[in-house]
C-alpha positions as CSV (number, residue, x, y, z in Angstrom):
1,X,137.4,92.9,113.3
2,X,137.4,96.0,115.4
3,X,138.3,98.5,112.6
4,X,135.7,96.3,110.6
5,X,133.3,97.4,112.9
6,X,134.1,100.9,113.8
7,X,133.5,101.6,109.7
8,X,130.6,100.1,109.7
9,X,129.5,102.5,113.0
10,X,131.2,105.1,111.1
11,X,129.2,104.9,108.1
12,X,125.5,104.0,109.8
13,X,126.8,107.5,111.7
14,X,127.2,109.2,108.4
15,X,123.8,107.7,107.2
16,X,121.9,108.5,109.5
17,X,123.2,111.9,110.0
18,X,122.6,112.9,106.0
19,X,118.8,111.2,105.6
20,X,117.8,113.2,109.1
21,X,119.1,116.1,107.7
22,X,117.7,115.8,104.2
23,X,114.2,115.0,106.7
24,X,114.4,118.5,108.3
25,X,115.7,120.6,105.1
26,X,112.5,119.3,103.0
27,X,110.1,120.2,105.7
28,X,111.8,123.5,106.4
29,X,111.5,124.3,102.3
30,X,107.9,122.7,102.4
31,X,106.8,125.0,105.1
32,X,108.2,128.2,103.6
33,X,106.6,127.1,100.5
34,X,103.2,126.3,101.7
35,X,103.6,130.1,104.1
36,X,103.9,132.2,100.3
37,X,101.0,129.9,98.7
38,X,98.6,130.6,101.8
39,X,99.1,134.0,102.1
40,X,98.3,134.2,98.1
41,X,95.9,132.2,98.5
42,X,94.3,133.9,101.1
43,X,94.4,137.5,99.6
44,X,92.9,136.3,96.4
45,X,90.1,134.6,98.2
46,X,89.2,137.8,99.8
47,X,88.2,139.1,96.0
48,X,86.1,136.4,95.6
49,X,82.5,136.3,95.4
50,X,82.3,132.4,95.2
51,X,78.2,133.1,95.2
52,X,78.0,133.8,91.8
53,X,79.9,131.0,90.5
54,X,76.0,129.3,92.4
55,X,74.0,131.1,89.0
56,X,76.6,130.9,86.5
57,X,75.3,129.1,83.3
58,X,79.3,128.5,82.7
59,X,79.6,126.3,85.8
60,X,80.1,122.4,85.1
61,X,77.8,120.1,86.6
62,X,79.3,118.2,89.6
63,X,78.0,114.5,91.0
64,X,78.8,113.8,94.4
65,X,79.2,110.4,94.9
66,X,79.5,108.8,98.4
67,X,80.3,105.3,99.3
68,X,78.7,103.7,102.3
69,X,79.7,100.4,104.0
70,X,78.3,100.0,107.6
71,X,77.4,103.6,108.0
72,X,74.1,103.6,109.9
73,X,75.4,105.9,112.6
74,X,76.0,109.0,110.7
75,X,74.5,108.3,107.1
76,X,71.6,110.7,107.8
77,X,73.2,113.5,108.5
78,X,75.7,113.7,105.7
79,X,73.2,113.1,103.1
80,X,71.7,116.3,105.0
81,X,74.7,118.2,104.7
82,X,75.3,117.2,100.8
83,X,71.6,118.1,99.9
84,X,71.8,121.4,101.2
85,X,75.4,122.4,99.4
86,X,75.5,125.9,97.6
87,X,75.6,125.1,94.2
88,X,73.1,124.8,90.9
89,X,73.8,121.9,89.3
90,X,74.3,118.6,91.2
91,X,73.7,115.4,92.1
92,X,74.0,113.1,95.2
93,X,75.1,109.6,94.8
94,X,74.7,107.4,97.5
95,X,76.6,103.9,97.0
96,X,75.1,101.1,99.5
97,X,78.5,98.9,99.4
98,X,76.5,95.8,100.5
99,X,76.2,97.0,104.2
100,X,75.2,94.4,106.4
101,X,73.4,97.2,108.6
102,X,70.4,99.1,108.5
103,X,72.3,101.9,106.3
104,X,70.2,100.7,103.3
105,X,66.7,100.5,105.4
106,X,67.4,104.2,107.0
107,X,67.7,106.1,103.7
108,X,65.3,104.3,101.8
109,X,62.7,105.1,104.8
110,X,64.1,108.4,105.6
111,X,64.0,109.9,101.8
112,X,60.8,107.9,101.2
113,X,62.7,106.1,98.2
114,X,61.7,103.6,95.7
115,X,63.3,101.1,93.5
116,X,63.3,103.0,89.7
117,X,64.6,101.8,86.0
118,X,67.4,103.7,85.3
119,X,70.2,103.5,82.5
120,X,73.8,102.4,83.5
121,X,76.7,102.9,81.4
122,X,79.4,100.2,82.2
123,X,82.4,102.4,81.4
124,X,84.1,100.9,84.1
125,X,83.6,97.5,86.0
126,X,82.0,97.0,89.1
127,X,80.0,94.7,91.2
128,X,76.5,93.8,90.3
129,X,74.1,96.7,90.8
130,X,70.8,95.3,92.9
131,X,69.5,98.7,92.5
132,X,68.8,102.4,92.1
133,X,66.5,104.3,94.3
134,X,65.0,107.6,93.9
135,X,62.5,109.5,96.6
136,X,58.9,110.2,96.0
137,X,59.5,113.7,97.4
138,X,60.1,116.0,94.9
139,X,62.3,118.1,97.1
140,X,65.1,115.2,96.9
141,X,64.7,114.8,93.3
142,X,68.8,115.3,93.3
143,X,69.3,112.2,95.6
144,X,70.1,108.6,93.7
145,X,70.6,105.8,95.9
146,X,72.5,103.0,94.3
147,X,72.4,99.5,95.7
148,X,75.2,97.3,95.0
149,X,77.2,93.7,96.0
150,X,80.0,94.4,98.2
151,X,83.1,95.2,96.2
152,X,84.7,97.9,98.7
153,X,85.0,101.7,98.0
154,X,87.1,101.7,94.6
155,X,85.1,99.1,93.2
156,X,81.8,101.8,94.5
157,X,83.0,104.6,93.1
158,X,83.2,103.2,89.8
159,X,79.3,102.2,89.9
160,X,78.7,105.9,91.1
161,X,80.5,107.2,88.5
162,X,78.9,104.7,85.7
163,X,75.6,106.1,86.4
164,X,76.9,110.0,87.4
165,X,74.9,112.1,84.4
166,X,77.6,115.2,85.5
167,X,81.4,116.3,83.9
168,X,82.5,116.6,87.1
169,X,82.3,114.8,89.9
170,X,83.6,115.1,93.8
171,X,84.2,111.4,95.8
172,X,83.5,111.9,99.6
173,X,83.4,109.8,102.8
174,X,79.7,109.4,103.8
175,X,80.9,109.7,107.6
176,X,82.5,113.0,106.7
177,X,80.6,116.5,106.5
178,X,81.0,118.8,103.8
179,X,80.8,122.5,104.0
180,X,77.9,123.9,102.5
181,X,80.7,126.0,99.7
182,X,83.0,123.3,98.9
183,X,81.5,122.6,95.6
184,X,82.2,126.4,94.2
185,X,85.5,126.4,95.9
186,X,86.4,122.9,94.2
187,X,85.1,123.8,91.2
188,X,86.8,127.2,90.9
189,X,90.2,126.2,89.2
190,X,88.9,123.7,86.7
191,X,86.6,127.4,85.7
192,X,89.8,129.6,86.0
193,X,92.7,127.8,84.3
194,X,92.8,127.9,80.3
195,X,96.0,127.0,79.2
196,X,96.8,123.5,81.6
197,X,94.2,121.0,82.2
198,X,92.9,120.6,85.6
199,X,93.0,116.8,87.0
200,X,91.4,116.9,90.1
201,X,91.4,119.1,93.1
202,X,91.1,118.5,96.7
203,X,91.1,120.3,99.8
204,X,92.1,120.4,103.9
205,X,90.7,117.5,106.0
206,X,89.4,118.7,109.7
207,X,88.8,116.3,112.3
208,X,84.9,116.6,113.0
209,X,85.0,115.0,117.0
210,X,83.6,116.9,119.3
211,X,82.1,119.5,117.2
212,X,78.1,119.6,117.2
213,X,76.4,118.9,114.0
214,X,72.8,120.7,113.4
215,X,71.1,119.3,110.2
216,X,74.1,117.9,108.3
217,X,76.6,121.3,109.4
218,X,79.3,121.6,111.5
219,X,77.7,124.7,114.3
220,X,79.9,124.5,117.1
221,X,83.6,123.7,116.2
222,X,85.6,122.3,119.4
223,X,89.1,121.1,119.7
224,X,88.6,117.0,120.4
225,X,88.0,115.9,123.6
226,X,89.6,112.6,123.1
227,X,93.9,112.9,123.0
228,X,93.9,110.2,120.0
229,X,91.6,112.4,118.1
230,X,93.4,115.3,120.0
231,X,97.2,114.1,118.1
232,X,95.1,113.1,115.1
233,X,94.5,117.0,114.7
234,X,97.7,118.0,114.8
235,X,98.8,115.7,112.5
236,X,96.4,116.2,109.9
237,X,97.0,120.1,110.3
238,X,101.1,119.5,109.5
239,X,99.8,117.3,106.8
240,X,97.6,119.4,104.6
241,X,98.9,123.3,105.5
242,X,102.7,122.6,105.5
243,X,103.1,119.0,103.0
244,X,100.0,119.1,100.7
245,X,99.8,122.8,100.2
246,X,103.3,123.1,99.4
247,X,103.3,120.0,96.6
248,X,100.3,121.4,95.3
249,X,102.2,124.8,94.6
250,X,105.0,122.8,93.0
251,X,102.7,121.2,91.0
252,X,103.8,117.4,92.6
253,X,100.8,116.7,94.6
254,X,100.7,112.8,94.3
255,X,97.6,112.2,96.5
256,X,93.6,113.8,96.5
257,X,92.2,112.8,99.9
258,X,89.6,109.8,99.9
259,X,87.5,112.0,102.4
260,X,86.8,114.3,99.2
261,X,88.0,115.5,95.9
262,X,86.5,116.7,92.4
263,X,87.7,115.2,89.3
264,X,87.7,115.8,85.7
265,X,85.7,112.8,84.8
266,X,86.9,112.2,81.5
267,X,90.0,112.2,82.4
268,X,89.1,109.5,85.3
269,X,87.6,107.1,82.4
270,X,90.4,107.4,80.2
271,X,92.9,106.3,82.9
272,X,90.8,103.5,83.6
273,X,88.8,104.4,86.9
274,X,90.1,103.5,90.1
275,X,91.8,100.6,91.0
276,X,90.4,97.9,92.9
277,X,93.1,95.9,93.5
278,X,94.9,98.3,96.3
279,X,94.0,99.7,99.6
280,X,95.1,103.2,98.5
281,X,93.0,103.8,95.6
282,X,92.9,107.8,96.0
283,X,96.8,108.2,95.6
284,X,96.8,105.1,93.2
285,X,94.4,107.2,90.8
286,X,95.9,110.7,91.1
287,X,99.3,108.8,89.7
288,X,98.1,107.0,87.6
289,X,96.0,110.3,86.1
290,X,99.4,112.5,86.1
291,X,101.2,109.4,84.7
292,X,98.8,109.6,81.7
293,X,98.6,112.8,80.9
294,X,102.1,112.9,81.2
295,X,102.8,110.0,78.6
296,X,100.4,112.0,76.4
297,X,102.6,115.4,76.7
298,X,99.9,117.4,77.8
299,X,99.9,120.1,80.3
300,X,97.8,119.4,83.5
301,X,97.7,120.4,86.9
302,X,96.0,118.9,90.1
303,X,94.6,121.9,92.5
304,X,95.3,121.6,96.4
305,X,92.9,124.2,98.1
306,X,94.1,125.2,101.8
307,X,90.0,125.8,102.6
308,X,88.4,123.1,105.1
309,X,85.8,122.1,103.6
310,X,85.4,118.6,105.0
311,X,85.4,117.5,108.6
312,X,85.7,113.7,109.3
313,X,85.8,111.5,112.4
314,X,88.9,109.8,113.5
315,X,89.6,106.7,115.4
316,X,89.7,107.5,118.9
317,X,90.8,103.4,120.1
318,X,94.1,102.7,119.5
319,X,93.3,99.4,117.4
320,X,91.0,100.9,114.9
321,X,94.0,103.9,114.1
322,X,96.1,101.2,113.8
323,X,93.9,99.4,111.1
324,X,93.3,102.6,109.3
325,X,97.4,103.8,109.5
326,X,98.5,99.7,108.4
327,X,96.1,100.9,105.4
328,X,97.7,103.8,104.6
329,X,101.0,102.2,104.4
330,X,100.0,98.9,102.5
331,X,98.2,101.4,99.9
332,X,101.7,103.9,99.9
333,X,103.6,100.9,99.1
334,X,101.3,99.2,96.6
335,X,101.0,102.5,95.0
336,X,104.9,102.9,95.1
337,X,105.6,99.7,93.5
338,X,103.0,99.8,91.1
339,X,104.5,102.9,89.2
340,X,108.7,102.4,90.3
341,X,109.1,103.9,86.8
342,X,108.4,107.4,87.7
343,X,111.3,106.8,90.5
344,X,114.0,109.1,89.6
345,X,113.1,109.6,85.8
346,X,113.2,113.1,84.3
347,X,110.3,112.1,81.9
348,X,107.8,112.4,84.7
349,X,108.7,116.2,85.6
350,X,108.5,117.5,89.1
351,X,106.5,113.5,89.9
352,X,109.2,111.9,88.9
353,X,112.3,113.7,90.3
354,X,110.9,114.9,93.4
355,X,107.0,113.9,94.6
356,X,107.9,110.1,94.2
357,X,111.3,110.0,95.8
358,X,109.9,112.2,98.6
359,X,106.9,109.8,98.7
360,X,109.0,106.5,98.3
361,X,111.9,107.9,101.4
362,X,109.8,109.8,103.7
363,X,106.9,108.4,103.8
364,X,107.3,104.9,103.1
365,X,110.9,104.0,104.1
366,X,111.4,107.2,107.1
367,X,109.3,104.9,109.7
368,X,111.7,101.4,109.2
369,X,115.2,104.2,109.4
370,X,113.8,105.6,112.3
371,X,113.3,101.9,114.1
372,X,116.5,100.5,112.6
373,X,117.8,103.4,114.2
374,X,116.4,103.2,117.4
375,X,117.5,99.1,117.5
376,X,121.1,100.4,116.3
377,X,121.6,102.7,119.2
378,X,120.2,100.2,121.5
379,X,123.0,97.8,120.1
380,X,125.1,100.3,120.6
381,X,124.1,100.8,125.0
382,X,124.5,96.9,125.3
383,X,128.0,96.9,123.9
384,X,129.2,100.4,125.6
385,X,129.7,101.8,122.5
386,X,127.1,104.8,122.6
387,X,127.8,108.3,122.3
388,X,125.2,109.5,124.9
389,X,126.4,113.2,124.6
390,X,125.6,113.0,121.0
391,X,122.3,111.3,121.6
392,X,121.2,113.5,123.8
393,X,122.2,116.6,121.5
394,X,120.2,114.8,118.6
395,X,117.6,113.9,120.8
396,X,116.7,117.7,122.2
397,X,117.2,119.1,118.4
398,X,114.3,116.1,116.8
399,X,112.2,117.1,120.1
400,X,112.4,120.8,119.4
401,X,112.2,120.6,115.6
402,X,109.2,118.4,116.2
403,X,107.4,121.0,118.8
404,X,108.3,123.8,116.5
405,X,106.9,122.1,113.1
406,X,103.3,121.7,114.9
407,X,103.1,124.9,116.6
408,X,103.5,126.5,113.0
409,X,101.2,124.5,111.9
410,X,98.5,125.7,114.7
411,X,99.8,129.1,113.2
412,X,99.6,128.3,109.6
413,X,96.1,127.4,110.7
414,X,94.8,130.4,112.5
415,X,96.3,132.8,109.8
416,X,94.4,131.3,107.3
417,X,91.1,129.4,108.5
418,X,90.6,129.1,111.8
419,X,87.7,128.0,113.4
420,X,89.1,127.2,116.9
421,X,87.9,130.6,118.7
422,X,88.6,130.3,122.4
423,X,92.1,130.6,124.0
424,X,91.6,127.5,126.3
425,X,91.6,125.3,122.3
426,X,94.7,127.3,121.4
427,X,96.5,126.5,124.6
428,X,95.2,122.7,124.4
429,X,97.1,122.2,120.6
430,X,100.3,123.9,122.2
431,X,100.0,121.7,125.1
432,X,99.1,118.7,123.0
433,X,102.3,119.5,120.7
434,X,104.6,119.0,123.7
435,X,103.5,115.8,124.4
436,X,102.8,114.7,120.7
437,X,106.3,113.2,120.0
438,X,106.6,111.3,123.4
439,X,102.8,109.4,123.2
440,X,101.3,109.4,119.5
441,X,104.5,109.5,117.5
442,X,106.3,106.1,119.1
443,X,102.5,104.7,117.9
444,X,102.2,105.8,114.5
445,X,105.6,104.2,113.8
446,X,104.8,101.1,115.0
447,X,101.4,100.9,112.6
448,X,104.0,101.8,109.8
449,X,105.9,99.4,110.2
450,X,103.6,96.3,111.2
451,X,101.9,97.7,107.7
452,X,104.5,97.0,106.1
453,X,105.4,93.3,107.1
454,X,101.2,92.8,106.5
455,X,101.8,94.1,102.9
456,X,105.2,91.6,102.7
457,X,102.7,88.9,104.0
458,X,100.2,89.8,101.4
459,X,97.3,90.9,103.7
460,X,94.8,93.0,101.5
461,X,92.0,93.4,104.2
462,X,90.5,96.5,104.2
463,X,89.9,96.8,108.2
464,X,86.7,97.1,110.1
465,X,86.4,101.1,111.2
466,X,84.1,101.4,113.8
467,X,82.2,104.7,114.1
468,X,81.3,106.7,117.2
469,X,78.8,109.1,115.2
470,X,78.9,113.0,115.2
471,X,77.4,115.1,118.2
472,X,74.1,116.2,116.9
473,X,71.9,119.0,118.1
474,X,68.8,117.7,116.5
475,X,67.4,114.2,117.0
476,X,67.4,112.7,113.5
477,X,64.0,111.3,112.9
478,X,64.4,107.0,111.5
């Protein structure tokens, strides 16, 4: 029974060992990746005069459509921010999900809107339209706000983009503020690339809290006051410059942020619109997309752009990250499950044979290894079999790699776009680095992997997020 025992401990050893490893290799090669594509990308940017791309009679028109549910707080000053974009030809869609607040009321009186006739083509299904709005004002004449039954935001963005009159079209969080270029930076590769069709491209995600927000833009950039929102911008950081950047060179980006993105929306029609049967409809789309254009044999490519041109607001109470990140993971696994045939198969490229087994190991199974590892080692103490010279070895190595990873990512972002100026915001993200792993991280695995039993249980709530609203220099007029 002994031996019995000390293979098994022997082998759970050897497991462990090999999948941690693989862990740090892939970020290390991810990292060095997404350092070569910045720097590129980068120097070409400082040969760009993205203004003209604002006149060109060659650029595609773009509809921005935003979903709102329960947005009341901040609704006014994003539709501020996406009427005054830099760009020629566009239009804002506003999507009223059935809110139950005054979200509706506030634009309608804000934009001095009224209830117009206005074709819909059903080329995908949604909920029952109640109506579309346009304002009196002449000025707004780009603004379209559509009224709708509650169907949640996949089942919105297909109304928005059944009456979208554009060939493009970018999908933004209402409670999110856009940077006044995004539209001729996101539209820039879909101009530039010939020979491989262009899918969709997306962009970095900053955290917006504590920043002050004149007229719809982002004037005074501050690191978050809050630590949540504080570890929040870390993470997203190490996310988008060293994971996203680096797929998106390798051309096995499987996921477009929700918080905004520009598709091809042909392309979006053929593959049948988003899915509104999952809580991750933005990676659920981009695979199924690839997955199409793949069984067709046709070259395509989907952009990642290291600019941030969108700054969001993030949970700052415990209980609403932990609705949002149980989200997350239902919507990774439903995603995951829904296409297993890419796993491992050759037929799907670079998606197949490396962006879905990096997907399906490290970011849906790494959370349940680490606590099975954690409850093995604990097993291990009880029954005086723990190596605690080892442990302690591993320990200090995770910690350090850990520390190091976000500290390049603070440098990754000040080499490339950064908009934190003083020293006393630098020395607060190397600070909030140190404590990161011991606080946040313990957290985060804990939403993983109650999102995971909730998705066993077949719990397909969307969760309640609860807004503080942005810090705004000018009192916005209801």
């Amino acid at each position: 029974m002994m031996a019995l025992f000390e293979i098994l401990q022997s082998f759970l050893n050897t497991l462990f060992f090999i999948f941690g490893f693989v862990i740090v290799l892939s970020y290390i090669i991810l990292s060095l990746v997404s350092y070569f594509a910045l720097r590129k990308y980068v120097k070409k940017s400082s040969f760009t005069v993205y203004d003209r791309l604002t006149s060109s009679p060659f650029a595609p028109g773009v509809s921005v459509i935003a979903p709102a549910y329960n947005e009341s707080k901040t609704i006014i000053e994003n539709i501020r921010a996406l009427m005054s974009l830099y760009y020629q030809d566009y239009e804002v869609i506003i999507v009223n999900d059935g809110s139950k607040d005054d979200s509706l009321e506030k634009v309608i009186e804000h934009y001095k809107m009224v209830k117009v006739d206005y074709a819909v083509n059903y080329q995908l299904e949604s909920k029952k339209i109640k109506g579309i709005y346009k304002s009196t004002d002449k000025s707004f004449s780009k603004l379209l706000l559509l009224d709708k039954e509650n169907g949640g935001k996949a089942d919105a963005l297909n109304a928005g983009i059944n009456i979208s009159n554009k060939d493009l079209f970018v999908v933004i969080d209402v409670d999110s503020i856009i940077e006044h270029d995004a539209l001729q930076k996101l539209v820039k590769p879909f101009l530039e690339e010939k020979d491989e069709k262009i899918l969709a491209t997306g962009s970095v995600i900053r955290v917006a809290n504590s920043c002050e927000v004149d007229h719809g833009k982002i004037v005074n950039v501050r690191f978050p006051k809050q630590l949540l929102a504080q570890f929040q911008t870390l993470e997203y950081n190490r996310a988008f410059l060293m994971g996203r950047m680096a797929w998106g060179k390798l051309n096995g980006l499987l996921l477009i942020s929700g918080a905004i993105g520009m598709f091809d929306k042909a392309c979006v029609i053929s593959a049948g619109g988003y899915n509104t049967q999952t809580v991750g409809e933005d990676m659920e789309l981009i695979v199924r997309m690839r997955r199409y254009m793949e069984d067709k044999r046709e070259k395509y490519k989907v952009i990642y752009i290291p600019d941030p041109l969108c700054w969001t607001e993030v949970p700052t109470k415990l209980k609403v990250l932990e609705r949002q990140r149980n989200r997350w993971t239902r919507g990774t696994i439903e995603t995951l499950t829904m296409h297993k045939k890419l796993f491992f198969n050759p037929k799907y490229g670079v998606m197949g044979m490396f962006g879905y087994p990096y997907w399906f190991f490290f970011e849906w199974l790494a959370p349940i290894v680490e606590l099975f590892g954690i409850t093995y080692f604990l097993i291990l103490s009880i029954m005086g079999q723990a190596n605690w010279p080892f442990f302690f070895l591993m320990l200090a190595f995770i910690y350090s790699f850990a520390i190091s990873f976000s500290i390049w990512s603070i440098v990754y972002g000040g080499m490339s776009f950064n908009r934190y100026k003083s020293n006393s915001d630098f020395i607060r993200q190397i600070l909030t680095a140190i404590i990161e792993p011991i606080i946040y991280h313990p957290f985060i695995i804990y939403f993983a992997v109650k999102g995971n039993i909730d998705y066993f249980r077949g719990v397909k709530s969307w969760g309640k997020m609860d807004r503080e609203g942005f810090q705004s220099k000018t009192k916005i007029k209801s």
